[in-house]
C-alpha positions in Angstrom: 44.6 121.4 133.3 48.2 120.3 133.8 51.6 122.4 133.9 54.4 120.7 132.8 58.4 121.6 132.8 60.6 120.6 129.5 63.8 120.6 129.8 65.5 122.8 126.8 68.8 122.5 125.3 70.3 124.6 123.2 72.9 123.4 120.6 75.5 125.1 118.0 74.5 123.1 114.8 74.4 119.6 116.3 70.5 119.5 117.5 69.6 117.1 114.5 72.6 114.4 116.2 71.9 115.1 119.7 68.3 114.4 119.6 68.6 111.4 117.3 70.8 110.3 119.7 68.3 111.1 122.6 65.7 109.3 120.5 67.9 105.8 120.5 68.2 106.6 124.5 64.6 107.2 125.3 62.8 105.7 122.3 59.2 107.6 121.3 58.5 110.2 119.0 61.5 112.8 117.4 59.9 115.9 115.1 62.4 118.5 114.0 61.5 121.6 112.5 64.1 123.6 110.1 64.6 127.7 110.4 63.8 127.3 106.6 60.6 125.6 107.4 59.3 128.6 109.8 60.9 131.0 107.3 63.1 132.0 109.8 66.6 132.0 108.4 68.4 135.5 108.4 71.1 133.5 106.2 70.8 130.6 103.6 73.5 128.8 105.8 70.6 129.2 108.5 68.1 126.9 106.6 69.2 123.2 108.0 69.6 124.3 111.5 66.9 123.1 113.8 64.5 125.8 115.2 62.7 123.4 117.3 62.5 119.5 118.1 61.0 117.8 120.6 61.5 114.5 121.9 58.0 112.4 123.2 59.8 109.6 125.0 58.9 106.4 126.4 58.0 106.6 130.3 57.0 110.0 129.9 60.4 112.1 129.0 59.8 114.9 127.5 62.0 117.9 126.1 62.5 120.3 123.4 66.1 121.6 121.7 67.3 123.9 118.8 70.1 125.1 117.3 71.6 128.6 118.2 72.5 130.4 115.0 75.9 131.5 115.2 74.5 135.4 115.2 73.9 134.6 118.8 75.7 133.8 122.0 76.1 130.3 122.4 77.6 128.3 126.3 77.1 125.0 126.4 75.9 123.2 128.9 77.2 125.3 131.9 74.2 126.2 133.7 71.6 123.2 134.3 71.1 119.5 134.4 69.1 116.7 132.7 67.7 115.0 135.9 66.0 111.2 135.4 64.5 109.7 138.6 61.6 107.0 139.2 61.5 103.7 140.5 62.5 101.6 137.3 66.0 100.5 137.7 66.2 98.8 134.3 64.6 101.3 132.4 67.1 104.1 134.0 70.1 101.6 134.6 69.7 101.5 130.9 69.5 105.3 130.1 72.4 106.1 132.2 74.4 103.4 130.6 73.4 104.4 126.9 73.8 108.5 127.9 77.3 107.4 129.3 78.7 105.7 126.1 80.9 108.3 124.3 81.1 110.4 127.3 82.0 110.5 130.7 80.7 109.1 134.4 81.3 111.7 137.1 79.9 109.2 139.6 78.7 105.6 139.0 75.3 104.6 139.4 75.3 102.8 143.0 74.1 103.5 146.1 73.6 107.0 148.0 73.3 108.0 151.3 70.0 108.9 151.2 69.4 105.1 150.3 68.4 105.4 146.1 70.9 104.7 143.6 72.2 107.6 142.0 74.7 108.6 139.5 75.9 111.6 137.5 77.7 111.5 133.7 77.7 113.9 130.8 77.7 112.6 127.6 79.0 113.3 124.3 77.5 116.3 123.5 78.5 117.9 126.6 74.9 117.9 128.4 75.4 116.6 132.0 73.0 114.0 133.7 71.5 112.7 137.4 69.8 109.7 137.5 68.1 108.5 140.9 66.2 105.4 141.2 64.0 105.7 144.4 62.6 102.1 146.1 66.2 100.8 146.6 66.8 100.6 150.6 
């Protein structure tokens, strides 16, 4: 048996966009699940939110995300990253350059020190993102 780590974000009634978004990025499989479908609402304006997606992407990305009902505490995107590394450089070229559109590049994608490429951006729904493609010295 395998353990694996998915990523979870947390969203403030935007899940349904981000994640479709994430699906054009990575491609795969996208299945969103309602608090109205679990019977979980504690208010009727509760029932569209997403209590859990998850995002089967191609080249094996993974990850889950919900909304947070506005009951709860919400911080976005201060205390973790979406890291993408392998050896692919078009496939993750490609994601960098699609997660970047609409947001912002904190470093551009090009060579590091340590001999990969590697770049940082965080895109329009405030997540931030490394990408490292190994195999490039």
């Amino acid at each position: 048996m395998s353990v694996q780590l998915n990523p979870y974000l947390s969203f403030r009634d935007n899940t349904r966009q981000a994640m479709e978004f994430y699906s054009s990025v990575f491609g795969g499989t996208l299945t969103i699940s309602t608090f109205k479908e679990y019977q979980a609402s504690s208010d009727p304006s509760e029932d569209d939110l997403v209590m859990h997606s998850q995002l089967e992407g191609d080249h094996g990305v993974v990850f889950m995300a919900s909304d947070t009902p506005s009951r709860m505490e919400y911080k976005p995107g201060t205390n973790f990253s979406m890291s993408l590394s392998g050896d692919d450089e078009t496939v993750l070229r490609g994601w960098f350059d699609r997660l970047a559109d609409g947001g912002t590049v904190t470093m551009p994608l090009d060579k590091a020190p340590w001999g990969d490429l590697f770049g940082m951006c965080t895109d329009k729904f405030g997540i931030a993102w490394l990408v490292n493609v190994s195999g490039q010295g």
